[in-house]
Each structure stands twice: as C-alpha cells, then as structure tokens.
N, C-alpha and C positions, 0 to 999 in steps of 0.2 A: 415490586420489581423495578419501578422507576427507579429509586434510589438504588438498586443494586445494579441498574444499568449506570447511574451514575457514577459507583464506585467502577466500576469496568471502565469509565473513559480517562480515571487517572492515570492508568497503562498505556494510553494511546500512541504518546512516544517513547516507551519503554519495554514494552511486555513481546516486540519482535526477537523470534518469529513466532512465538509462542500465541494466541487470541486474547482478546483484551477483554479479562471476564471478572464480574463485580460479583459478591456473595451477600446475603443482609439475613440475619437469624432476629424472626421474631414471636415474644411468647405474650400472650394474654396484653395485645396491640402494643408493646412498651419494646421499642429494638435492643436486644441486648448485645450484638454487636455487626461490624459490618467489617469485610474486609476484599481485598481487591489483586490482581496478579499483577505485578512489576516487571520482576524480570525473569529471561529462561534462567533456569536454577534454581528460583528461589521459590520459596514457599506460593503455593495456589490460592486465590480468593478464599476457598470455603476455609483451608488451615486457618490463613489470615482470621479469614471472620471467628470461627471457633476460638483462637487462642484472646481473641479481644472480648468474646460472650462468657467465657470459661461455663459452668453446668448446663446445656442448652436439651437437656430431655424433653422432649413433650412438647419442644415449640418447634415453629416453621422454618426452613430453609427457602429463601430466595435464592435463586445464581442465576446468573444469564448463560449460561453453556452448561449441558451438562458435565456432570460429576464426571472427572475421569476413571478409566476401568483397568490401565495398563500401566507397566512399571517404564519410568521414560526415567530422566532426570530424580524425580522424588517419587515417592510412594503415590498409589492409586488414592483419590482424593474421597472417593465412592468408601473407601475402608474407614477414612476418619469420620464421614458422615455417617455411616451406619454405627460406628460404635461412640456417636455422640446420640443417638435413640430419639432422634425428633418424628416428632407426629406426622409432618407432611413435608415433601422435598419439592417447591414448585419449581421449573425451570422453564426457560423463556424457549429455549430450542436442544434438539438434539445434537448429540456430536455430528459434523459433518462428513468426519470421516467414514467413509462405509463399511472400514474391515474392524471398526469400533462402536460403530454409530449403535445405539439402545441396548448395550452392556451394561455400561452404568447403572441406566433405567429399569432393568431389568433385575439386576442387582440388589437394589432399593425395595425394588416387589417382592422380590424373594424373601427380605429379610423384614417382612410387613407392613414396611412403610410404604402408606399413600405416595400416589408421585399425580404429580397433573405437570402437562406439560404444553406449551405454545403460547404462556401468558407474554404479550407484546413480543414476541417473535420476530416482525418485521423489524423493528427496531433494534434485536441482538444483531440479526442477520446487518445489518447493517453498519452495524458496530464493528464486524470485520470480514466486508467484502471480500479482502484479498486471502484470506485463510480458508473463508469460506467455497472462495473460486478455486482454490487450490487444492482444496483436498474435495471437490466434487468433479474438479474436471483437470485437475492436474496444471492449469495455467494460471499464473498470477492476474491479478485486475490492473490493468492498462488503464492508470489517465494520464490525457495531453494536455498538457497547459500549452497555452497559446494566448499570445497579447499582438492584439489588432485594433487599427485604427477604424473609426466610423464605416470606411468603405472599404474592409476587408483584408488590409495592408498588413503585412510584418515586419516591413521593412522598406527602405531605399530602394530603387534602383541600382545602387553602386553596395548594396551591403548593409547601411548602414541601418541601426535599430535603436541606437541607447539615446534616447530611453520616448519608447511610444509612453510608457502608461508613467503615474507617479511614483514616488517612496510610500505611500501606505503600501501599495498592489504591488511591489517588490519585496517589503517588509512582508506581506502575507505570503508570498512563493516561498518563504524561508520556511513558513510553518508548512506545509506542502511536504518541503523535502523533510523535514523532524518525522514527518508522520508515518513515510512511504520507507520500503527496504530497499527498494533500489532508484535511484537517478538515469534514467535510459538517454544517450545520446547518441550522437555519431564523430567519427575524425573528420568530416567536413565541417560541424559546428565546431569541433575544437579546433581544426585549424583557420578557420575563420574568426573565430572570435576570441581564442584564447582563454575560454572560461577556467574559473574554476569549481565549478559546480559541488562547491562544497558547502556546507553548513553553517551559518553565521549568527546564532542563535546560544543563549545561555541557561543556564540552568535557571536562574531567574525568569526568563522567556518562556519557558517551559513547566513552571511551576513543576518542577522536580529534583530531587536531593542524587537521584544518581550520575551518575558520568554519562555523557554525552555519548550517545547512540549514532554513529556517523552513518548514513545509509552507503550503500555502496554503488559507486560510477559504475556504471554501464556503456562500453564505448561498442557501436558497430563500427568495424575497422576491416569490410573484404578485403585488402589488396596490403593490408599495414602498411598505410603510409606513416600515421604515428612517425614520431623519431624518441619519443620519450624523454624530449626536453622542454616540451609543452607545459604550463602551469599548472595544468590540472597534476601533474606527476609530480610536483615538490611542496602539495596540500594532502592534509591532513586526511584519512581512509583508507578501504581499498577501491580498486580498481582490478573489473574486470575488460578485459578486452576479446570482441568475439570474431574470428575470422572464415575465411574460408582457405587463406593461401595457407599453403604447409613451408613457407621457407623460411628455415632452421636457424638465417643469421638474425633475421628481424625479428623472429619469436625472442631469440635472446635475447635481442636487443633492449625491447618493451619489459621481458624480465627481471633484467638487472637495475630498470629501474621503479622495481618493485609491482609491476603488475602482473596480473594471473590471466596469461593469455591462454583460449578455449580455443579450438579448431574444432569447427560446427559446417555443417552440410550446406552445401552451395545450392539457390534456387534454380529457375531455368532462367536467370538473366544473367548469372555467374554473382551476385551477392548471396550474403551470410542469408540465410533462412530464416524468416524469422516466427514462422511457429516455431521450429526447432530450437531457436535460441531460446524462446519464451517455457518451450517446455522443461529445458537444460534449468534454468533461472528455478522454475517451480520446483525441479529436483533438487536444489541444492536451498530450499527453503523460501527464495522469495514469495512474501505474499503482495505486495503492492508496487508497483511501478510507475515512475512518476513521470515523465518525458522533458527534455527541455531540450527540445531540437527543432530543426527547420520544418520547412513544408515538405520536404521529399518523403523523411520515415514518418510524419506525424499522416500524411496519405495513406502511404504505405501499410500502416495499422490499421487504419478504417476500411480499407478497401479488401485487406484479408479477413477482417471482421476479425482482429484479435485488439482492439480497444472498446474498451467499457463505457471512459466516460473523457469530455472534453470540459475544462474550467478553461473558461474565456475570460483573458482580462479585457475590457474593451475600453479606448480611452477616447475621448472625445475629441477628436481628430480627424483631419483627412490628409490623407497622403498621395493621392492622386492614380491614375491606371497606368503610369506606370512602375508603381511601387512593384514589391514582390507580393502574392498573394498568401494565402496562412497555411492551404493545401494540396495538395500536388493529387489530383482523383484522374488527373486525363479528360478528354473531351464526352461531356454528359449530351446525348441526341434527342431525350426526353424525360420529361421530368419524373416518370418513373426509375429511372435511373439514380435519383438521387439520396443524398444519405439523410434519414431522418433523424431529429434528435426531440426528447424530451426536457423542457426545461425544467429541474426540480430547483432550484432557488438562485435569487440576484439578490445581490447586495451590494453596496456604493462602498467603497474602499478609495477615499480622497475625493478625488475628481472622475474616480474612473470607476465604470462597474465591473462585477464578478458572476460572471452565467455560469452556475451549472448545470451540464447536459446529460442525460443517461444516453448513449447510442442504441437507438430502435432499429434494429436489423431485420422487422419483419416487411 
C-alpha cells in the first residue's frame, strides 16, 4: 500500500479535480504492475496498473481509494477489476463520497472477492484533504500561507513586504500553488500589490510530461473595484471574481477582460459571504484553496472557522510594533478566546522556516 500510495502522489499536480489515487497488483510477493490517475479523462490507477500487469487472476490489488462504481468520464473502474479475477482487493479507504461511498466494495463482495479495507487510511485521507472535505462536507480545504517576521509582522507600516522571507520559501509557495485548484485572494491585495498570482513553475519542476495545470485566481471583489487592467488580467488562467454588488456596467467590465464574475450573497457587514463563496467553489469542483492575501480575509477565515490549515513561512527578522500584523481576529479579552493550532511539521527552507499548522477549533 505504501508504494501504491506512492504511485497516487505522481498525480498530485495533475489529477485535479479528480483524487490523486495510486494502484499496485501483486502475485506470489513479485509486483506485476503498478499504475497511477493523471488526469480527469484519462484512464484510472487500477486500468493504469492492469494494462502494465496484463494476466493478474489470483493476485492482490492494492489502491489507495476505492474502486469506482459509477459511469463519469470512463467506465466504472470496479468492472475492470472484477473481470481481472484477483484473489483479494485491499484499499486504503472508502469513497468519500456518500451517494457512492461502499458500492464499489460491495461490488467486489458480490462477485467473491475478499475486499479488506483501511490499510494506512490516514495517510490516503491525506493524500487528498481537499476532495475528501469536499465531498464529506461540500467545502473545499482552506490553507493560508503567511510569511512573518520573528515578531509577527507581514509587512511595513507604509505597505511594504518584498520580500520578508528568501527565494528557497518563495521558490516553495510556487509548488503550493501547482498543488491547490484554486489561488484565493482579494482586489485589495491586487490593488495593492499588483500581483500576479500565477504559476511559475515547469514541467521539469513538476516532474510531469503533461501541460501545466494553472490553478484558478480567486478574487473577493464586494464593491468591484477591479478595473480589469490589473496584471493579474493579462497572465496566464482563469479568474474568478466573487461579489456581492449587482452593477451590470462593472460585471462587463471585468468580463471582457476575460474574467467569470459570480454574484454571491452579502454577509451582515455588506461583504461577499464567504461560506457561500467557499460553498459555490466546492460546487463547481474545487478541492483545495490556497490563500495569498493580507491579514483581513486570512482572519476572516479563521474566525468563521472555514480554514483548515496555515503554512507559516517565518523569516528571521524583526520588523518592529509598528509593522502590520499577519491577522486581523479583533481584540481577544482572554486567552480562551484564542485560536489554537497544531503544528504537524517545520522545515528550514534557506534562511527561513516553514510551520505547518492544522487549525484546532475545539
């Protein structure tokens, strides 16, 4: 199963929106083939693995998800496995989806093959948070990157940021966006800083033969100021833009220059909503969101308890109290009030380090 989770993580920047799932057929302990899902379209791990084992009767399947049961893009994946006649089908986890979830598996029983199931689980589950959050709870997984100086800084006083952390921990944000389906920001980060939050990474980079996967901009934009001559609008993607105002010249306007403006429900402070937007994102497939915005929405999402996780780049620095701070929570009156986090792994990236946090909401 390790090795089949291995083969799942060569989809990691390819296989959206689709789960990034490894397959490994083996008979009398000798693997006779392994295969892995790429892209939506194309053939599934187990095909994959099957067409590389060719006669596989009588030996074991590995997969890290189960077998699909339903006709989407290709054929149910459950059909080629039973009518390849292996002795036992192990999987790591079930579908997550619930109006599918142990069809498959059930499938497999019918047709007498042993099934065992939950070998290293945590670890599939893992493997794709965002697919997994989305089809158990309908919202995509929220991480916030944030790059802070020693005492908590993002920035100037007068705005200014470039550059707290090094080029290794800029060169790794690149891999961040390859990974995630969507780039989540705001028109106050883009009209402050002019980004262009796009991809700058190659297929070399990626150790991958297909065409580059561009995740898609996420702009919250309540009031469109946008003017759609911003940089972000004449690079390479799409862009969504989500609002709450309904006027008909500025929709155009953002239109014409190629972006898919949403009009989405106003909270009670008169901004775009943003479960609603998060829920809209997960309808229309995102599993992962990446953040690359200030301290206002990067708050914002922790405080409505719609982010999962925050990667801290942290660089060895001090920028003083009067910097800007990394997040926008409002005045905390006791320390029960505060937001926990778990740290699941650091690692030194140049000069600077790399925290990541799971957010502990209990």
């Amino acid at each position: 199963m390790a090795e089949a989770l291995r083969q799942a993580r060569k989809g990691f920047y390819s296989a959206h929106p689709n789960p990034r799932v490894g397959c490994v057929i083996v008979r009398d302990d000798v693997m006779l083939g392994a295969g892995w899902h790429e892209f939506t379209g194309g053939p599934h791990a187990e095909v994959n693995a099957l067409a590389a084992a060719g006669d596989s009767a009588g030996a074991d399947f590995y997969v890290t998800l189960e077998p699909c049961s339903h006709h989407g893009r290709t054929p149910p994946c459950v059909d080629a496995v039973i009518a390849a006649r292996p002795a036992r089908v192990i999987v790591a986890m079930q579908d997550p989806n619930p109006e599918i979830s142990g069809r498959g598996l059930e499938r497999l029983r019918d047709s007498g093959i042993e099934v065992v199931v939950g070998v290293l689980e945590a670890e599939a589950r893992g493997l794709n948070p965002g697919f997994v959050k989305r089809m158990e709870q309908r919202l995509p997984f929220v991480s916030i990157k944030m790059a802070l100086s020693l005492d908590g800084r993002s920035a100037l006083a007068n705005g200014v940021s470039k550059w707290i952390t090094g080029e290794p921990a800029r060169r790794d944000v690149q891999f961040l966006r390859a990974r995630c389906s969507a780039i989540l920001s705001t028109a106050q980060t883009v009209l402050a800083d002019n980004p262009s939050l796009n991809l700058r990474l190659s297929n070399q980079d990626l150790e991958q033969a297909r065409k580059l996967r561009h995740p898609v901009r996420v702009l919250v934009d309540s009031k469109l100021r946008l003017s759609g001559n911003e940089k972000i609008f004449s690079t390479q993607g799409e862009i969504w833009v989500y609002t709450c105002s309904a006027d008909a010249a500025l929709k155009a306007s953002l239109s014409e220059r190629g972006a898919q403006v949403i009009e989405i429900d106003a909270d009670d402070t008169g901004r775009v909503s943003l479960p609603a937007m998060l829920q809209d994102m997960a309808r229309r497939g995102i599993n992962e969101v990446h953040t690359e915005c200030g301290a206002g929405l990067a708050g914002a999402l922790i405080e409505r308890q719609l982010a999962d996780q925050i990667l801290l780049y942290q660089a060895p620095c001090l920028l003083g109290d009067q910097a800007r701070g990394g997040f926008e929570l409002g005045e905390l009156t006791s320390m029960e009030q505060r937001t926990n986090c778990r740290i699941c792994d650091i690692r030194q990236l140049g000069k600077d380090l790399r925290l990541t946090m799971n957010l502990n909401q209990d």
